[in-house]
C-alpha positions as CSV (number, residue, x, y, z in Angstrom):
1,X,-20.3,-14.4,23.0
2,X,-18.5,-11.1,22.8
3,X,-15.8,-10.4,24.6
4,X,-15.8,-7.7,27.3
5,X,-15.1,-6.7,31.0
6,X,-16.6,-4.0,33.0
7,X,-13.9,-5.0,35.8
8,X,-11.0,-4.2,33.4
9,X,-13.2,-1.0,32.0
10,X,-13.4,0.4,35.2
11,X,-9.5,-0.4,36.2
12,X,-9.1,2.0,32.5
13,X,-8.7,-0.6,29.9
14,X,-11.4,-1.2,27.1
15,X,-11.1,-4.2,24.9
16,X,-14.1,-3.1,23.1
17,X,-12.4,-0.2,22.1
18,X,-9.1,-2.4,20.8
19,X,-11.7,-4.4,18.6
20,X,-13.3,-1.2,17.4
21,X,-9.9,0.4,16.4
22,X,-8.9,-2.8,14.5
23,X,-12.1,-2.3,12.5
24,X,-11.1,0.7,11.3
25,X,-8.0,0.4,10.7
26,X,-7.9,-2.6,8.4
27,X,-9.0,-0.4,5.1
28,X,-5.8,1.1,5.2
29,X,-4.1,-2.4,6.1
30,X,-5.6,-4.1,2.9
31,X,-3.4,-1.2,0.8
32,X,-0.6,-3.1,2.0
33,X,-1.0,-6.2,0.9
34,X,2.0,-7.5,-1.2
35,X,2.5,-11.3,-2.4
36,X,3.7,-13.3,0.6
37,X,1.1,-12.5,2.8
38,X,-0.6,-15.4,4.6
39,X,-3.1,-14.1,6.8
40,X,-4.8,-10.7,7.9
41,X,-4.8,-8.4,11.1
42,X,-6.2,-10.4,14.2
43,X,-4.2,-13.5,14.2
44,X,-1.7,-14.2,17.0
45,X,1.3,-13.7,14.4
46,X,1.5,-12.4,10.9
47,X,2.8,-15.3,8.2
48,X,4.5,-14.0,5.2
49,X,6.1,-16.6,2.5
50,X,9.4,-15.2,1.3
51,X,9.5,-15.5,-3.0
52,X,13.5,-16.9,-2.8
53,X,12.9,-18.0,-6.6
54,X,15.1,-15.3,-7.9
55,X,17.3,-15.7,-4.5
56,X,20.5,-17.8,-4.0
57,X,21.1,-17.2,-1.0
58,X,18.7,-15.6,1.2
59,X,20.0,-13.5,4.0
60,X,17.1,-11.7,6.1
61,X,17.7,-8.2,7.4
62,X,15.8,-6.6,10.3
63,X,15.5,-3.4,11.4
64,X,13.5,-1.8,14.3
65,X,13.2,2.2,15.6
66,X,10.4,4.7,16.9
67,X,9.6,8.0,16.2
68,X,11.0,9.7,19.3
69,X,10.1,12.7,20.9
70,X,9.0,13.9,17.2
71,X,5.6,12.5,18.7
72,X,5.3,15.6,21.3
73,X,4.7,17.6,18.0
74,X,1.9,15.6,17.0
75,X,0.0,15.6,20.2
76,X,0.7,19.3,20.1
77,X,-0.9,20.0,16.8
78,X,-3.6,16.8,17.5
79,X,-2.3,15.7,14.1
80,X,-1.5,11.7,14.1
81,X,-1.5,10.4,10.2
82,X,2.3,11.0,9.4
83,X,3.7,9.7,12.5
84,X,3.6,6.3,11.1
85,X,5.2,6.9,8.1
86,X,8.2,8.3,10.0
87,X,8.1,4.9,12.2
88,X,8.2,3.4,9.0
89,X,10.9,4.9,7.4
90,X,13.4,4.9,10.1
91,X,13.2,1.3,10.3
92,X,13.0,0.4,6.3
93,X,15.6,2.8,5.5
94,X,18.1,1.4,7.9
95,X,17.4,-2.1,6.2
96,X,18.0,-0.7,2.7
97,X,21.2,0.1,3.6
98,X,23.5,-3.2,3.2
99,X,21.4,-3.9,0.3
100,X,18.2,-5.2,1.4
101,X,15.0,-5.0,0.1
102,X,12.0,-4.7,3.0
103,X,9.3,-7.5,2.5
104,X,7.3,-6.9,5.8
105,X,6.3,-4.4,9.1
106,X,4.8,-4.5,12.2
107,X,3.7,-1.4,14.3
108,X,3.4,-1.4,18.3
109,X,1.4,1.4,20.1
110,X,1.2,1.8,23.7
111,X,-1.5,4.6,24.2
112,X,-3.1,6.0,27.8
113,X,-6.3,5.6,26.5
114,X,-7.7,3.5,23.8
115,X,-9.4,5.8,21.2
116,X,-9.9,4.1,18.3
117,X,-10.2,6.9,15.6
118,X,-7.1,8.1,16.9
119,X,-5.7,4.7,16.5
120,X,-6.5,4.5,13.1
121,X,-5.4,7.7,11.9
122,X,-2.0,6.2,13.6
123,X,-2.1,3.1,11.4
124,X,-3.2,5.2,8.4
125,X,0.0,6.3,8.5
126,X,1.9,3.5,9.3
127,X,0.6,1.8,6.5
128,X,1.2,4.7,4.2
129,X,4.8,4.3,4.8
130,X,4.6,0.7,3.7
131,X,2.6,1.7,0.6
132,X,5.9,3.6,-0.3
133,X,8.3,0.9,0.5
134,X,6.6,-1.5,-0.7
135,X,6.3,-4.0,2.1
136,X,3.2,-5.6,4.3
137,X,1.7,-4.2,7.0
138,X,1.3,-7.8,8.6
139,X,0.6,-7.4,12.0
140,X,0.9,-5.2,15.4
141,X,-0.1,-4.6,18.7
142,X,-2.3,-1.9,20.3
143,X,-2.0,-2.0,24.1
144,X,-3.7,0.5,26.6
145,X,-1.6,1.5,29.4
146,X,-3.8,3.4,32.1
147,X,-1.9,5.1,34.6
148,X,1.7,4.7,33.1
149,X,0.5,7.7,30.3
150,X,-1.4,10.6,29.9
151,X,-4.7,9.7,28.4
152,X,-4.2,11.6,25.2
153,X,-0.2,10.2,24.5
154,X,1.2,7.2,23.1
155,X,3.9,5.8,22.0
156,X,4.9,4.2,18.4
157,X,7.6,1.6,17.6
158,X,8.1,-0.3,14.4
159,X,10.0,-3.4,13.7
160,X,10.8,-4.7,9.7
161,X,12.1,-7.6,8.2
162,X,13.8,-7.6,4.6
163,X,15.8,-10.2,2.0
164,X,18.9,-9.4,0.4
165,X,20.9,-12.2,-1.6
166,X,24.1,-12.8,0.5
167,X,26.0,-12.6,-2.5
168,X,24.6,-9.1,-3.4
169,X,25.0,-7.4,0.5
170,X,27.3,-4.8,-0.2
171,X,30.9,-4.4,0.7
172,X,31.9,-1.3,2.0
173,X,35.2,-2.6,1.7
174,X,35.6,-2.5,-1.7
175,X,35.7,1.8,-1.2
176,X,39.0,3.8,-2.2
177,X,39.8,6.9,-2.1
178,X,38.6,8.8,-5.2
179,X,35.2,7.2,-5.1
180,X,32.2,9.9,-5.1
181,X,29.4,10.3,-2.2
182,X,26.1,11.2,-3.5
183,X,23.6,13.2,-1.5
184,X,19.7,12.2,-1.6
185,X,18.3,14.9,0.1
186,X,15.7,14.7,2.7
187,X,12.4,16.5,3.6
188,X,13.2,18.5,6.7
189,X,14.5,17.0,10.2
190,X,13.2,14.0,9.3
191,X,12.5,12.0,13.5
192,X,15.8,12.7,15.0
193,X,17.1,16.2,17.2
194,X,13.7,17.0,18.4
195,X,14.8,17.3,22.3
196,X,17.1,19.8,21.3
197,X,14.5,21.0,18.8
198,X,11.6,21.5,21.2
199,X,13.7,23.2,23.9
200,X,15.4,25.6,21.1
201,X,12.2,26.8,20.1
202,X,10.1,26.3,23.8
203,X,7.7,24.2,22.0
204,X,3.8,24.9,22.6
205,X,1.0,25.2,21.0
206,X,1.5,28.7,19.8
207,X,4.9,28.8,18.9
208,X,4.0,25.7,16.5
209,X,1.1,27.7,14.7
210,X,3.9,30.9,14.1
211,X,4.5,31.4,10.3
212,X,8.2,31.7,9.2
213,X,8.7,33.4,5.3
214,X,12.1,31.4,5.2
215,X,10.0,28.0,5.6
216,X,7.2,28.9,3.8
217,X,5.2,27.0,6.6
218,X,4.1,27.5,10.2
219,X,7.1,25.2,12.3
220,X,4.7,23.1,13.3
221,X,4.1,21.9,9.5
222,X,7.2,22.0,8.7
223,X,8.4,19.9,11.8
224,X,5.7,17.2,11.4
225,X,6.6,17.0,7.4
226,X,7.1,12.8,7.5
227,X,10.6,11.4,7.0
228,X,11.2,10.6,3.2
229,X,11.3,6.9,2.7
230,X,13.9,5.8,0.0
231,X,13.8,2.8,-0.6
232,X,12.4,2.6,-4.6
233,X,15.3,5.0,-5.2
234,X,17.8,3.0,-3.8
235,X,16.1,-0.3,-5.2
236,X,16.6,1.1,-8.8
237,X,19.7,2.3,-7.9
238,X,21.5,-1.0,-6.9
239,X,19.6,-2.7,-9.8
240,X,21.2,-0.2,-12.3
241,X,25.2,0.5,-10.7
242,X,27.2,-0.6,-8.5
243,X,26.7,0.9,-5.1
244,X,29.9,0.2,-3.2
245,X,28.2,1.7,0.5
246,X,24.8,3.5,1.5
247,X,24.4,5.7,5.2
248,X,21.0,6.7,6.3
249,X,21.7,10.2,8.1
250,X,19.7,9.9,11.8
251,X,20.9,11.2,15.1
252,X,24.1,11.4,15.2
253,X,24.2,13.5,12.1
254,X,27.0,13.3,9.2
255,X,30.0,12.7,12.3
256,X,28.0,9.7,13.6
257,X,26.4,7.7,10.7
258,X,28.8,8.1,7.3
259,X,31.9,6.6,9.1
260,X,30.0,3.6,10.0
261,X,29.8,2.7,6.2
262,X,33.4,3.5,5.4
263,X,36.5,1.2,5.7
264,X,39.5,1.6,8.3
265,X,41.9,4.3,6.3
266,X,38.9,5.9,4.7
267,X,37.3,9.6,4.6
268,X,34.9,11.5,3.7
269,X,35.7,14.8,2.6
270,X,32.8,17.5,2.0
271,X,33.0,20.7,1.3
272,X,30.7,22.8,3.1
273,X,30.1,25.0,0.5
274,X,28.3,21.5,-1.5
275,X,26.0,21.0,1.4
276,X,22.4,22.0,0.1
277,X,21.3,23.1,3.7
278,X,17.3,23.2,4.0
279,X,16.2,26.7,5.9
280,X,14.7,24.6,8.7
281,X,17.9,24.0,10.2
282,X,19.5,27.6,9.3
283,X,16.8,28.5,11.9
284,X,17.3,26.2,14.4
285,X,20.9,27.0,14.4
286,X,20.5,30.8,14.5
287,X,17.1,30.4,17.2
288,X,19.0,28.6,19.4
289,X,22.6,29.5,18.4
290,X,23.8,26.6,18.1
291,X,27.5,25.7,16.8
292,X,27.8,24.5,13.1
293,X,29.9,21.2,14.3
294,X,27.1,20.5,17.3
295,X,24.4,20.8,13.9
296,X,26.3,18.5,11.3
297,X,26.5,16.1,14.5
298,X,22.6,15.8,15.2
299,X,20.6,16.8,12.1
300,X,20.9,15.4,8.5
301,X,21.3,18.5,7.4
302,X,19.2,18.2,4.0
303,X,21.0,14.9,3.8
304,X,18.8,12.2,4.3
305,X,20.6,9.5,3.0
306,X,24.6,9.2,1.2
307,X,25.6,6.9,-1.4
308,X,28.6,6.1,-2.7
309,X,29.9,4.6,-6.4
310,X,32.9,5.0,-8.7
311,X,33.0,7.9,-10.3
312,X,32.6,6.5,-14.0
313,X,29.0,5.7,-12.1
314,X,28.1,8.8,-10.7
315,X,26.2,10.6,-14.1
316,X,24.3,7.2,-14.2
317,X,23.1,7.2,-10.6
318,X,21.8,10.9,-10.2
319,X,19.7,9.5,-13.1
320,X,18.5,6.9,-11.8
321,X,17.6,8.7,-8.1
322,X,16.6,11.7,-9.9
323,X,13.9,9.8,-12.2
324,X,13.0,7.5,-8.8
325,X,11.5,10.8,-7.5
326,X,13.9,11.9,-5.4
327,X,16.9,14.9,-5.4
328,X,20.3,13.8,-5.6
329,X,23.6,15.7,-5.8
330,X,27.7,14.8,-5.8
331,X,28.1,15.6,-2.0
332,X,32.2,14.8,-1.6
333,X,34.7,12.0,-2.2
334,X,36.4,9.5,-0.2
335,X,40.0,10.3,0.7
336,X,43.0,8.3,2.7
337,X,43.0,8.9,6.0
338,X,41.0,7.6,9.5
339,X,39.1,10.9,10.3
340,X,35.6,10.1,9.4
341,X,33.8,12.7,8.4
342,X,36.4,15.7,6.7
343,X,33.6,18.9,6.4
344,X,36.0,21.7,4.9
345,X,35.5,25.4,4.4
């Protein structure tokens, strides 16, 4: 017997519609499918068998984030197949960044109302972000929350597991001052600012579809462009140099997230002149005139992610990121001292 309940279907939940939605969405699960995976989409848990063969030590790394308020600009343009990758990426490339490489995901929606195309365009895109980083799309939950949301709004969280040899976990210790930081750029705002972002432009419908020459893109496209996911880049990269410390550049900016990866007595000193600034934020700065400092300590910048290594290793790893597919650039150097970030003009 099928399950179903016209009780619960009146109170504003349809299970039928959960079952329908899982349907559909487990073509674009199966492109996820890595070795380890144990069982498919449906189960009460997802069972993934770590490969340790080439593993001493095994240390597992987690990592879990949503999109934020980036998700207002998706019900806005009633676009919802690059959401998912951003969930994705904020979660994998947090992992990534003491060395660890991500094995597994898991997506959780809370919607007002249970449609299940739009689910699966959701999951479309949360598996494309595993497609990139190379990890499972094992499991997740869908839940229908009638009265506690809007119908046509939901919510997406992600939560990610990865293995990293204990020996191989990297020491941001072993920084000094003369070591370089390399910039990997990212694709625009990436899923962090977008309170500030929405009220700075008075986001709506119509000031989404506007056209800017400087962008190249209506806002709308260019604020929905999905957050780059880095981890083949920085896979190669550890594989090929020594990579002494790795930030991924979220809220918080450059003054929030590089200093976590540094060592007491450690800077960073950039010159602002080095910065390769994309033209979305040059026009959310002028727009909303906002203060250069108050921009370096919310947005990435362009930045999406900073490595550092000696400089003997520096030619070597622009190589390696470059031919990974993604931009890289000598952003600054560490210097003594305990001020963090150093941005100089």
């Amino acid at each position: 017997m099928k399950s179903f309940s016209d009780s619960y279907k009146a109170a504003g939940v349809d299970v039928t519609a959960g079952y329908k939605a899982v349907e559909l969405m487990k073509e674009h699960v199966a492109k996820t499918m890595v070795k380890g995976v144990l069982s498919g989409i449906g189960g009460f848990g997802g069972l993934f068998e770590l490969d340790t063969e080439n593993i001493k030590k095994p240390v597992l790394v987690s990592g879990t984030d949503g999109v934020g308020t980036k998700i207002k600009i998706a019900f806005l343009m009633d676009k919802h197949d690059t959401v998912g990758i951003d969930c994705v990426a904020m979660c994998v490339n947090d992992i990534i960044c003491c060395g660890a490489k991500p094995q597994f995901f898991l997506d959780y929606i809370a919607i007002g109302k249970n449609y299940p195309e739009k689910v699966a365009q959701i999951v479309s895109g949360v598996a494309e972000g595993c497609v990139q980083s190379g990890c499972a799309l094992i499991g997740g939950e869908t839940a229908e929350h009638p009265g506690l949301m809007p119908e046509d709004e939901y919510d997406l969280a992600g939560f990610s597991v990865g293995v990293v040899d204990k020996d191989k976990i990297l020491n941001p210790d072993t920084q000094k001052s003369g070591d370089v930081m390399i910039a990997i750029k990212s694709s625009g705002v990436h899923s962090n600012g977008f309170s500030l972002i929405r009220k700075v432009f008075d986001v709506d419908k119509e000031n989404l579809s506007k056209y800017y020459d400087e962008l190249g893109a209506t806002l709308g496209e260019t604020l929905l462009t999905p957050t780059r996911i880095y981890v083949k880049a920085v896979m190669s990269l550890i594989d090929s140099v020594k990579v002494k410390s790795i930030s991924h550049i979220t809220g918080g900016g450059f003054y929030e997230n590089i200093p976590r990866s540094l060592p007491k007595g450690i800077s960073a000193k950039i010159l602002r002149s080095d910065v390769q600034v994309l033209p979305i934020f040059d026009l959310i700065a002028k727009t909303g005139n906002i203060p250069e400092r108050d921009m370096f300590n919310t947005f990435n910048m362009g930045v999406g992610m900073t490595v550092v290594v000696d400089r003997n290793d520096v030619d070597e790893a622009l190589d390696v990121i470059n031919s990974a597919g993604e931009s890289a650039y000598v952003l600054g150097e560490l210097v003594e001292g305990d001020e963090g970030v150093i941005i100089e003009y």
